[in-house]
C-alpha positions in Angstrom: 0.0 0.0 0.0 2.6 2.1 1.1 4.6 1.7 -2.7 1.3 1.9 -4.7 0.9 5.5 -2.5 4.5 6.9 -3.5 3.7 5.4 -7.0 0.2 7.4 -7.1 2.5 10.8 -5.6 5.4 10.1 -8.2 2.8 9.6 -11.4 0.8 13.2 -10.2 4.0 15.1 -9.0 6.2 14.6 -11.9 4.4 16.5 -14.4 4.3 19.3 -12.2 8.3 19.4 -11.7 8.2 19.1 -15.4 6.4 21.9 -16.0 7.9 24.0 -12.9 11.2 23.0 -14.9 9.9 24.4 -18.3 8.7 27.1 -16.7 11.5 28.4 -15.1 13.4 27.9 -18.2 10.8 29.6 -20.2 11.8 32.5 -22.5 11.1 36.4 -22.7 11.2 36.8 -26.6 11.3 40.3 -25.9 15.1 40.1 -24.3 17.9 39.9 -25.8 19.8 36.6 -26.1 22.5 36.1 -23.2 25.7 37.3 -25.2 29.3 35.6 -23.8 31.6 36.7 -25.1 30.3 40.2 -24.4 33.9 41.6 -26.0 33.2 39.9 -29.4 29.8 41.5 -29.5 30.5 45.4 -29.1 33.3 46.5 -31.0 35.0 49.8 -29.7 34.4 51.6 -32.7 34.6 55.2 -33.2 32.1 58.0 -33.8 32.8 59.6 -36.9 33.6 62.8 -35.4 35.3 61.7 -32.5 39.3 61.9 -32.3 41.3 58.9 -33.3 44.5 58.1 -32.3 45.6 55.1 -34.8 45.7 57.8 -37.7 47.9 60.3 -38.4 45.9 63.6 -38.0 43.8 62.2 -35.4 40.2 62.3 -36.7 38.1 59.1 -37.4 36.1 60.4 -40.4 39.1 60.4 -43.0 38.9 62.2 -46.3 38.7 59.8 -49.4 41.8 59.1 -51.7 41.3 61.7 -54.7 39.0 60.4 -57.7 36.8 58.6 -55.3 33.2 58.3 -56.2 30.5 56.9 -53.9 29.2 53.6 -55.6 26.7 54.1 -58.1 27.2 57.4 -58.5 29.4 59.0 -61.6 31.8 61.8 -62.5 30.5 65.3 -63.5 32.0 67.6 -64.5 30.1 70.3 -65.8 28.7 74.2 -64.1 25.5 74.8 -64.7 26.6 77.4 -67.3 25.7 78.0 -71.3 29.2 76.8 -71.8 29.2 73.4 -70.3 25.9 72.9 -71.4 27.3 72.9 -75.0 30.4 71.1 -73.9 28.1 68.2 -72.0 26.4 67.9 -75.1 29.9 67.3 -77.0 31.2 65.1 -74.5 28.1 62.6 -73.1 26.8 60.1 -75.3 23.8 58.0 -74.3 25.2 54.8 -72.9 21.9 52.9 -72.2 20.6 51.1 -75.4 17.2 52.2 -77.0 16.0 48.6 -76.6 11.9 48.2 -75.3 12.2 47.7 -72.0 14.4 51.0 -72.1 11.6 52.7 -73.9 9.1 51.5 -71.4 11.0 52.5 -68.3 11.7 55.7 -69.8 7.8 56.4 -70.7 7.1 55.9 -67.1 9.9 58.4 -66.1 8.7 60.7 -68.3 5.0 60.7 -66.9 6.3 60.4 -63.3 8.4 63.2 -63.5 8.1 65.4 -66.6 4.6 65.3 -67.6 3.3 67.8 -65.0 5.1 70.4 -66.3 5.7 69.3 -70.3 2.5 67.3 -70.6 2.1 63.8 -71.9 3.2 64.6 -75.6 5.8 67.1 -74.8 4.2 70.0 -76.0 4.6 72.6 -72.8 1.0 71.8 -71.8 1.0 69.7 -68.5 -1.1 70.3 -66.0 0.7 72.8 -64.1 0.9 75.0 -66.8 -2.2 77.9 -65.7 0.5 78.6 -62.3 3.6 78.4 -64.2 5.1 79.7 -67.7 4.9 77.2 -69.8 8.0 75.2 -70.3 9.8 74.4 -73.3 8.2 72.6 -76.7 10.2 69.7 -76.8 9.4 69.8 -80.6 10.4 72.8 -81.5 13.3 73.4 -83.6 15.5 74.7 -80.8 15.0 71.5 -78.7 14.9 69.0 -81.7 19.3 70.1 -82.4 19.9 69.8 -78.8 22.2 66.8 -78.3 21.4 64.1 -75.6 24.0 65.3 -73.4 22.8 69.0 -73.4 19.6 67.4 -72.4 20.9 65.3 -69.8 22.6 68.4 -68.6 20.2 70.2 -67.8 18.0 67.4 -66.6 20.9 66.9 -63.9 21.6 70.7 -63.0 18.2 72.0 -64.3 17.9 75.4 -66.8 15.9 78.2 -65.7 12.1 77.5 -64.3 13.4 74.0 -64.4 14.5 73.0 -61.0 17.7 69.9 -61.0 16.5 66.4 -61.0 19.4 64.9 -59.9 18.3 63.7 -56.8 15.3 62.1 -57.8 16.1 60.6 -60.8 18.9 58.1 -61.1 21.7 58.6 -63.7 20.8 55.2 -66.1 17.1 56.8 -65.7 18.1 60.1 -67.3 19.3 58.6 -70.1 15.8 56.3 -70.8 13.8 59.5 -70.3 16.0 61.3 -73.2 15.1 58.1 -75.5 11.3 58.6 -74.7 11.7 62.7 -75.2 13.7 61.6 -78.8 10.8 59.2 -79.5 7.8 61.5 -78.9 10.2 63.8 -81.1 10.1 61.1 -83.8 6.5 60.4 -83.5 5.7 63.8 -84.2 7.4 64.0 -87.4 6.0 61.0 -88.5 2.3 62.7 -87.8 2.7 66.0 -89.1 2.4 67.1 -92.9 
């Protein structure tokens, strides 16, 4: 009698110490993990305008080696001025193929960014056009000579009214919105007399 009683205790007690166990071992998903060792974790590094003493001049935040450009970003070289206008348009050709899917990307670019003010055909009339002056014709004879990189120039630095796009618009994308401008361009010849 006396076994079959510490048999009955053992069989009802034992699940509770499991599950006392479990639950003191139980986790707050909300805490960290326990880190060891805590050394490997945290590095010392320095804040970038903090002093430094394994460099020469002392400072953290170290000036880049001459002719370094951030990644995806490029070289350019040109004022906003008449002058380097013409010179852009001497020196950039378009690098991005006129292929379809470069057409298409550049028809949305052109209706994200330029159609407010140029209008969907490129004719100065976009919606914005009662509060501003209305922007250039981009088929007019004036802007039919300008060369791609005169185009690109002053998408990048912007020309009068216009403002610069460079921020918003990624270099490869300035190039697919000049092959939508050139094909409205084309279109237009094609339709008139």
């Amino acid at each position: 009698m006396m076994i079959r009683r510490i048999a009955w205790t053992a069989i009802t007690l034992f699940p509770l110490f499991v599950w006392g166990g479990l639950w003191r071992l139980r986790r707050d998903f909300r805490q960290p993990n326990l880190r060891l060792p805590t050394q490997m974790a945290e590095s010392p590094a320095y804040r970038s305008q903090s002093g430094n003493p394994v460099f020469a001049n002392g400072e953290t935040l170290q000036t880049p080696v001459p002719g370094t450009l951030a990644r995806r970003k490029h070289a350019f070289h040109y004022s906003a001025s008449d002058a380097d206008r013409k010179r852009a348009g001497e020196e950039l050709l378009n690098p991005v193929p006129p292929n379809e899917a470069n057409l298409a990307e550049g028809k949305r670019l052109f209706e994200t960014y330029c159609l407010p003010c140029h209008g969907n055909l490129g004719k100065g009339d976009g919606p914005l056009i009662p509060t501003f002056p209305n922007p250039p014709n981009f088929h007019s004879d004036r802007l039919k000579l300008l060369k791609d990189g005169e185009i690109f120039h002053t998408i990048t630095l912007g020309r009068g009214k216009m403002g610069s796009f460079a921020s918003q618009v990624d270099w490869e994308d300035r190039w697919r919105i000049i092959h939508h401008i050139r094909y409205l361009q084309m279109k237009e010849e094609s339709v008139s007399p």
